[in-house]
N, C-alpha and C positions, 0 to 999 in steps of 0.2 A: 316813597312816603312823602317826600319834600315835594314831589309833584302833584301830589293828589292831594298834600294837607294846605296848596296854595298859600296865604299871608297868615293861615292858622302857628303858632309855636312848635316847636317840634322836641320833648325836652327828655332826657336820659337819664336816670342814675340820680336827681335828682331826692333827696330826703323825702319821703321816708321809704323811697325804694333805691335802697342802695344799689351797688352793683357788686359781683362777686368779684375779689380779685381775682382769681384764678382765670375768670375769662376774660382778662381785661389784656390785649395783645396792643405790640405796636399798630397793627393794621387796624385795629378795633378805635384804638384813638384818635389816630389820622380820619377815619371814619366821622367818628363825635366829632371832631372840631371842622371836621367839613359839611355838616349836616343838621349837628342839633344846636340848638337854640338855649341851652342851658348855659346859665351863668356859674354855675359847681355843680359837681357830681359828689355822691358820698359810697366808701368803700365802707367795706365791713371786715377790720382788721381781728379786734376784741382782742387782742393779747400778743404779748409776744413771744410767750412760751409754745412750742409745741405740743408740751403735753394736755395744757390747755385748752388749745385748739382741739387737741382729740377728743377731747371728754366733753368738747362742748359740740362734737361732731358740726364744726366748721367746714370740713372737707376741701382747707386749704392748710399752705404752711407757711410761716414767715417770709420764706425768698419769695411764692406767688405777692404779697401784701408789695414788698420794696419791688418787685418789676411792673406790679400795676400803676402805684405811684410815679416813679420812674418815666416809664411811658406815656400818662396821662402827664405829666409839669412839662417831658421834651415834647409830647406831639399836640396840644389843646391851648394853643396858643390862646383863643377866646374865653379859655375859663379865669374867674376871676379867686375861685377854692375851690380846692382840691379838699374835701370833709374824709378825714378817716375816723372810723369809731373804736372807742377801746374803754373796755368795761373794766373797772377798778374793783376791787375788791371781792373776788370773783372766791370761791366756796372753795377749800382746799389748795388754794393759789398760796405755793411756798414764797416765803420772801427773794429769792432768788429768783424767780419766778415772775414778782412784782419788777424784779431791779432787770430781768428781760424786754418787760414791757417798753418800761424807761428808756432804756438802750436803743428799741427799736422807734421808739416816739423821737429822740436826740436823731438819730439816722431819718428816717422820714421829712424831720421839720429843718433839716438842712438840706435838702432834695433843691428843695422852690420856697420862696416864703409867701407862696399859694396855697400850701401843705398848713393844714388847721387840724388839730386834733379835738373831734365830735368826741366827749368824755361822758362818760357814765358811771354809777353806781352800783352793781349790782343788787338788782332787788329782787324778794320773792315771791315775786307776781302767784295770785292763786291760778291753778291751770297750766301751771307750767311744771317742767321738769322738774325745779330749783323751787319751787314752794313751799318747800318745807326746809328749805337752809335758813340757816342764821343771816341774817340781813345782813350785807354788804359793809364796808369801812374802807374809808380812802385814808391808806396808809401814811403815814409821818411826809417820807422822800415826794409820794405821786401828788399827794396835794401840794409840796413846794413844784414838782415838775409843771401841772396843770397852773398854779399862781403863775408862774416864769413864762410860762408859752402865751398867757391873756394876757401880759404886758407888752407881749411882742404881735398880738393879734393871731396870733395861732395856735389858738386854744378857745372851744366854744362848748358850752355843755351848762346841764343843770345837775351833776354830779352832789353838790352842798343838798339842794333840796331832796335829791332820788336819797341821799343817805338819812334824813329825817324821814323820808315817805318808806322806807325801808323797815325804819325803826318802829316807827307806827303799826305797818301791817303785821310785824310780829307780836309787838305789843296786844293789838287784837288780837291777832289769834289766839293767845295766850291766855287770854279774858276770858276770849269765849269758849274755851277748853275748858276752862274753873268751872264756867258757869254749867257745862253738859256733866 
């Protein structure tokens, strides 16, 4: 591809097509940093619970998340972030659960301080699985975590807003339910 895409960019993993951890190998990042042109890659963590991940049929588990990271800080010397994403307030997510998340974000963002945590809301987008949940809340602990990680630059998201765009679409719906 580098030889055919001539002085064209050549760019991976890049937002808003993350890359999966589970396929993300040492040899796969030695790869990237010898080939693509990307200044960050973003993963798709979304939790740090297991059981989370399953209900969210992720089809990865917390150890794929920390060996992708892992791999990609030791082998992509030319990335300047490492974006992992992790959705806050997620529909049945036990507080223990949340304080998973936490623990795994605390581990990740002392990996590299290339490692930025891409933050989210959950919200319940119409057409989706989750559309009929209760709109998302970024708990007490994750909003001090996500405040603490933006002060150190490893923290980037619009979590604040997706929690008001949350509360809105149910809001609607809600309206418009009276109204039929």
């Amino acid at each position: 591809m580098k030889h055919v895409a001539g002085s064209a960019k050549i760019k991976f993993g890049e937002f808003p097509s993350e890359m999966r951890p589970e396929y993300i190998t040492a040899e796969l990042a030695q790869l990237l940093d010898a080939y693509s042109d990307a200044a960050y890659l973003a993963i798709g963590a979304q939790s740090g619970s297991e059981r989370m991940l399953e209900i969210m049929h992720r089809e990865h588990d917390v150890a794929a998340v920390e060996r992708a990271v892992g791999y990609l800080a030791k082998y992509c010397r030319k990335l300047k972030k490492i974006y992992v994403d992790f959705i806050a307030g997620l529909p049945g997510e036990a507080p223990q659960e949340e304080v998973l998340s936490q623990q795994l974000v605390g581990r990740l963002t002392r990996i590299s301080p290339k490692v930025c945590v891409h933050s989210h809301t959950c919200m319940p987008l119409p057409g989706t699985p989750l559309q009929y949940m209760p709109p998302g809340s970024v708990g007490k602990t994750t909003r001090a975590t996500f405040e603490r990680l933006a002060k150190r630059g490893q923290e980037w998201g619009d979590w604040r807003e997706q929690e008001e765009i949350a509360r809105s679409i149910t809001e609607l719906r809600q309206t418009l339910k009276q109204k039929l």
